[in-house]
C-alpha positions as MATLAB code, in Angstrom:
seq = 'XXXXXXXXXXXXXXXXXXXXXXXXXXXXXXXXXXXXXXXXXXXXXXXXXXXXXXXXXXXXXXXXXXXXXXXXXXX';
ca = [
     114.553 -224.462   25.223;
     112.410 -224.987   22.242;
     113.030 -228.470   20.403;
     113.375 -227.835   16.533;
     113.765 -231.541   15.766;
     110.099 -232.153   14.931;
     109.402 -229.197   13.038;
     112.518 -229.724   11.030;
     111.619 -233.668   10.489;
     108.061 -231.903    9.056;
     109.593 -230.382    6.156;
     111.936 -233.402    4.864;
     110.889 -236.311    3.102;
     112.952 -239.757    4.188;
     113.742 -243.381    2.247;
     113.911 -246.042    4.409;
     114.929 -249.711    3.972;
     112.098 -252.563    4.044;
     108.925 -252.821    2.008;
     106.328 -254.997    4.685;
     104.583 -253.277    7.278;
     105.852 -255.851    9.529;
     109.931 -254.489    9.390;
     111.103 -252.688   11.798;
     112.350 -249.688   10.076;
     108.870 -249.356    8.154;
     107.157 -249.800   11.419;
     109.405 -247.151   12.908;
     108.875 -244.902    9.783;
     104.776 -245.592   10.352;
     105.636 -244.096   14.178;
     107.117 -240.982   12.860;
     104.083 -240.185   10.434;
     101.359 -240.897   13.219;
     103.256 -238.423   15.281;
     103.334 -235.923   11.985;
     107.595 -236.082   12.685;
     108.210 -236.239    9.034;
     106.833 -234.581    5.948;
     107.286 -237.363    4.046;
     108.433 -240.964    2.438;
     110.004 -241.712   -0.951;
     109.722 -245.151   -1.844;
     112.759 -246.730   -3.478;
     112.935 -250.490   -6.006;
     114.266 -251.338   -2.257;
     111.061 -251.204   -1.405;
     108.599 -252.606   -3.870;
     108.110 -255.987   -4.659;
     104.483 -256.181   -6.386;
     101.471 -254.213   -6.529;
      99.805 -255.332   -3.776;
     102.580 -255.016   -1.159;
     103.214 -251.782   -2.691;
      99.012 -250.934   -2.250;
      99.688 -252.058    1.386;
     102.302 -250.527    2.340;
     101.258 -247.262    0.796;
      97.671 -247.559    2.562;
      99.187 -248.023    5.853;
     101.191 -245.019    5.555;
      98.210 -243.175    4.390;
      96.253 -244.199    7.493;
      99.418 -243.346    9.828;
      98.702 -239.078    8.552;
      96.756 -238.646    5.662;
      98.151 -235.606    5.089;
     101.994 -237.028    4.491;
     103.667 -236.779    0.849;
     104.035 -240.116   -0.615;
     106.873 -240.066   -3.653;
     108.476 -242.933   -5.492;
     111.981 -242.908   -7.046;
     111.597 -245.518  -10.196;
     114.048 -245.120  -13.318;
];
């Protein structure tokens, strides 16, 4: 049996609810990117507050898989 799940999760890009490294889903989401499980994040207003929360979160994500795809949904 070959499990697909991980190479599927490699490909898609996810939103996720919180905005400090210290919530749960964000730390689950940080999980997932060390263990290159998703190809992706898209940030949402949900998940910005300021510039330097936003400059934190985004650097701990960076340091989870440098190579992971880092969009933001802002109209």
């Amino acid at each position: 049996n070959i499990n697909f799940a991980p190479l599927i999760g490699s490909m898609l890009m996810f939103g996720f609810s919180g905005h400090s490294v210290n919530d749960e889903q964000v730390q689950n989401f940080l999980e997932y990117s060390y263990k290159k499980l998703l190809g992706g994040i898209i940030l949402f207003a949900r998940n910005i507050n300021d510039p330097k929360q936003l400059k934190e979160l985004t650097q701990a994500f960076r340091k989870s898989n440098p190579s992971l795809i880092i969009a933001v949904d802002q109209e």
